[in-house]
N, C-alpha and C positions, 0 to 999 in steps of 0.2 A: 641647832645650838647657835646664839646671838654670840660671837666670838670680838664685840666692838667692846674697848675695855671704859672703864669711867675714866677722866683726867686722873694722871700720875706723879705722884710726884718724886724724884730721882734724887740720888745724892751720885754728886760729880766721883766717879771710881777715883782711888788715889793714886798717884802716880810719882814717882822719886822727884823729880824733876820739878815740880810744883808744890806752895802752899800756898789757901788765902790766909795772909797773920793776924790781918786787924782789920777792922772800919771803924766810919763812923767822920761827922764832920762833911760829908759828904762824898768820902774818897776812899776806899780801900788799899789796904797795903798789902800787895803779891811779890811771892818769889817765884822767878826762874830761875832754876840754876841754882848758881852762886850769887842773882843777880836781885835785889830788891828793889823793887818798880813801886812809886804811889800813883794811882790811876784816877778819875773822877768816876762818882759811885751816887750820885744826886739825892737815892731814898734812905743812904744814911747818915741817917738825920741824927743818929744819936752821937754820943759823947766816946772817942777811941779807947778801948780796953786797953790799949799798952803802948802809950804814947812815947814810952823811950825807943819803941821799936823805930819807931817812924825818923828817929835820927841816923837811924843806919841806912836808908835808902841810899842805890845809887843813881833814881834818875828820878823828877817828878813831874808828870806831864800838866802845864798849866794851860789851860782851856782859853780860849780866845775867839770870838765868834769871829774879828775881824783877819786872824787868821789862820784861815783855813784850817779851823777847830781849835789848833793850840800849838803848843810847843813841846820836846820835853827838854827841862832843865836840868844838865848835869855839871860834874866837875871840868876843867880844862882836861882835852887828852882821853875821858872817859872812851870808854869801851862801848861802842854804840851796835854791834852785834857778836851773837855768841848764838854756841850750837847745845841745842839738847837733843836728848836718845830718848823714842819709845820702840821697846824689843828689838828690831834689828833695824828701825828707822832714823837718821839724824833728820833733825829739822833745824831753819834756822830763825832765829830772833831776831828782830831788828827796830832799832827805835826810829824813825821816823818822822813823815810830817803829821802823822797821825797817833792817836792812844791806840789804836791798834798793833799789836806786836808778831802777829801774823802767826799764832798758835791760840786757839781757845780750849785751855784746857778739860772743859766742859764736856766737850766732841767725843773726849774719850770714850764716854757709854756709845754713843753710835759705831766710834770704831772698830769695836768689840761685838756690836750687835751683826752688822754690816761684816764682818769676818764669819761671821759663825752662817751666815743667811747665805753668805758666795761658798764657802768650805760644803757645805750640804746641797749646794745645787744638781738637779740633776741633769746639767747641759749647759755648756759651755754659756758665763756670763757677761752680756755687754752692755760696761755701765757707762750714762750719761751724767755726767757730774756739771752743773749750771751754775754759774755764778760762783766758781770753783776756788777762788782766791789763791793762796798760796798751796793747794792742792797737797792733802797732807792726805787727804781719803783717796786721792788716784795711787798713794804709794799703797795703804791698807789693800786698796781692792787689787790689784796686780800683784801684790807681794801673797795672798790669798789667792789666784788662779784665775782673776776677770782679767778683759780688756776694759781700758776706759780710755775715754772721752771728756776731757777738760776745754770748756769753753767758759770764757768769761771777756771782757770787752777792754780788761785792763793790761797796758802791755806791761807793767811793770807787775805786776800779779802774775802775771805767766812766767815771768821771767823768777821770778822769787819760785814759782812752782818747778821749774825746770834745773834751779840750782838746790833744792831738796831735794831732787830727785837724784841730781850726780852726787851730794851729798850722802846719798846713802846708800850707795853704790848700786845702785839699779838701771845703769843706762840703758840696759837692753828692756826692760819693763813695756811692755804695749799700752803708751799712753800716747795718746793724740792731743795735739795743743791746736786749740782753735782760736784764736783774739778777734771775737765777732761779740755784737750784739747779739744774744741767746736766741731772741723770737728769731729774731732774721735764720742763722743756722738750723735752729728747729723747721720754721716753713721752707729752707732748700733741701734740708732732709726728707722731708715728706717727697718732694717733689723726685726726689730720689730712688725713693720708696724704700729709706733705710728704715731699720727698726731695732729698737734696745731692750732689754727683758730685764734693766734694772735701772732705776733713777735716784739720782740725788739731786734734790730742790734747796739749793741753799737761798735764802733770802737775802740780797747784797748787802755789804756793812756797808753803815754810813757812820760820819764822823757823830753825826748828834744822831740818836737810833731812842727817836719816837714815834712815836701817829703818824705824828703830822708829816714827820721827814719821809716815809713812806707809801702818803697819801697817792700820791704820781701813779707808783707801781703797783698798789693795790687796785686801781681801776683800771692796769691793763692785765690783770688778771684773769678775765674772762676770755679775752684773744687770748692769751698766752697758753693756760689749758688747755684749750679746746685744739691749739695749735700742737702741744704736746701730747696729747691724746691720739694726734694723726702718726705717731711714731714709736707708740710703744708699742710691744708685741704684746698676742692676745694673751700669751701662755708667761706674763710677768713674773717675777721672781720676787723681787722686791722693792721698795721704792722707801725715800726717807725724806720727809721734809724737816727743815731748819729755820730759827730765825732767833730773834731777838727778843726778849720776854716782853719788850711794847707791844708785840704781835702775841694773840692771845693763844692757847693753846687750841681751842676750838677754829679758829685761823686755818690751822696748818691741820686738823681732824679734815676740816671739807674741803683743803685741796689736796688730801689725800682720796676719800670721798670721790671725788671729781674725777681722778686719772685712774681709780680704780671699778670702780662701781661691779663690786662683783658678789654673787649670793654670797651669806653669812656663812655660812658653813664650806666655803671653800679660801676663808680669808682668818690671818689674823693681823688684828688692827691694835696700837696704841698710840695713844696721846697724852703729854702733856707738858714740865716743864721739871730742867736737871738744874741743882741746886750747888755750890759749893759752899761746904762745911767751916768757919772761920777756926784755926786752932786758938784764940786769944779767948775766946767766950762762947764759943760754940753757936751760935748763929748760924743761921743757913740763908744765905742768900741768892734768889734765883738770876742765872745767869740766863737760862737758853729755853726757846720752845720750842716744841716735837712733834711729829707723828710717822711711826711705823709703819708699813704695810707688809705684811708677805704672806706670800701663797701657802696654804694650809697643807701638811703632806698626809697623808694616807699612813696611818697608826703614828 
C-alpha cells in the first residue's frame, strides 16, 4: 500500500487565544489575546470586510524596506509584550523590530500532530528542532516525554526560547540550547556520532518571506540533507518540515523524501499547506507549508 498522501489542505485548529478578523487592502487584522495587531498580508488584494474593526487595533506594523522591514506603530506607553496559554504552556508575544510576534498560530496542527507521534513512541524520543526560533515545539515535545535539541544561530531567539520556557514553568524540561549555525552543529554531530529519532525542519523566517529571500538557502539544501541524514537514526520516529507558503508544498514533500527514504508501507507521509479561517467573511487564507513523516506501526 502507497501510504504518500496527495497535497492537503488544513484549516488552522482554533484556539482561545487567536482570531484572523479581517483582510484585505493588503494587510490582515489578528488578535492575540486582548491584543489586535494589523500585519502586511500582500495577496489581499481585496476590499476589508469590516473596516470599523481595523479602528480598534492596538499596534500596526508598517513595512519599510529601508528599515530592517518596518516598524510597528503604537500608542505612547503601549504594551509592547504579553503572555498567551496553550494547555499548560505560556508563551510570550512580543512586538519588535520585526511583523513577526514570535507565535504562529498556524503550528498548532503540528503541535498536536507531534504530540500524539512522541505520546505513542515506542522508545525513548530525541528531538532536533532547527532553526527553532522562539521554540514553542521544544515545550510540546518535553512536556509529551522527548528530550530536544533547539539550535538556531539567533541569540536573541534562544533567549525569547528559554524565557518561554521559565514562563511556563518547565525549567527542569530536557532542552538543550545550541546558538550555532545548524549545518555547522549538524557536521560536529556526526562527527560525534550522535543520533536523533525525531526531526523538526523549520525553514528560517525572514522579514520579506518570498522566493527570492530564500534563494541562498534553498541551494544549500543539498549539503544540508545530506549532512542531516548523517544523524538521524535508522529506526526514526518522526520528522516535520515547516515553512512559509512562498515555499511550495512539494518543497518540504522532497525534503522529507530525502531524510527519509524509506519503503511505502513502512511510512506515513503528508504534505501540504494549513490555512486560517477569517471570521469577517470566511475566507481562508494560507499561512504555512508542510510535510509529515512517521513511521507506520504494526496494526
Amino acid at each position: 500500500m502507497n501510504n504518500t498522501h496527495p497535497f492537503s489542505f488544513e484549516l488552522a485548529q482554533n484556539w482561545q487565544e487567536y482570531d484572523l478578523l479581517d483582510s484585505g487592502d493588503g494587510k490582515i487584522l489578528e488578535r492575540f489575546g486582548k491584543k489586535l495587531l494589523s500585519r502586511p498580508y500582500p495577496q489581499a488584494f481585496w476590499a476589508k470586510s469590516a473596516p470599523e474593526l481595523w479602528k480598534q487595533a492596538h499596534a500596526r506594523f508598517h513595512a519599510d524596506v529601508h528599515d530592517f522591514g518596518g516598524q510597528w506603530l503604537t500608542e505612547d506607553n503601549a504594551q509592547k509584550s504579553w503572555h498567551l496559554r496553550w494547555d499548560k504552556i505560556r508563551l510570550q508575544t512580543q512586538l519588535g523590530a520585526s511583523q513577526h510576534t514570535g507565535i504562529f498560530p498556524e503550528e498548532i496542527n503540528q503541535w498536536l500532530w507531534l504530540q500524539k507521534q512522541i505520546e505513542s513512541a515506542q522508545k525513548p524520543v530525541k528531538l532536533l528542532n532547527l532553526w527553532a526560533y522562539t521554540g514553542a515545539i521544544n515545550l510540546v515535545a518535553t512536556q509529551s516525554g522527548a528530550e530536544a535539541t533547539h539550535v538556531d544561530s539567533s541569540k536573541h531567539g534562544i533567549g525569547w526560547a528559554m524565557a518561554n520556557q521559565k514562563l511556563s514553568n518547565m525549567k527542569d524540561a530536557p532542552i538543550r540550547y545550541i546558538q550555532e549555525d545548524p549545518l555547522k552543529f549538524i557536521k560536529r554531530e556526526a562527527r560525534r556520532e550522535k543520533l536523533y529519532n525525531a526531526l523538526v525542519f523549520h525553514f528560517p523566517r525572514f522579514e520579506t518571506e518570498n522566493e527570492s529571500a530564500y534563494k541562498d538557502f534553498l541551494k544549500q539544501l543539498p549539503e544540508l540533507l545530506e549532512a542531516i541524514n548523517a544523524i538521524l537514526d535508522p529506526c526514526l520516529q518522526c520528522l516535520l518540515v515547516t515553512a512559509p507558503t512562498c515555499i511550495h508544498p512539494n518543497t518540504c514533500h522532497e525534503i522529507a523524501r530525502a531524510l527519509t527514504n524509506k519503503p511505502p508501507q513502512t511510512e506515513v507521509i503528508q504534505s501540504g499547506q494549513i490555512a486560517s479561517l477569517e471570521k469577517s467573511s470566511g475566507k481562508t487564507l494560507p499561512r504555512a507549508s508542510f510535510s509529515r513523516w512517521s513511521a507506520r506501526t504494526n496494526g
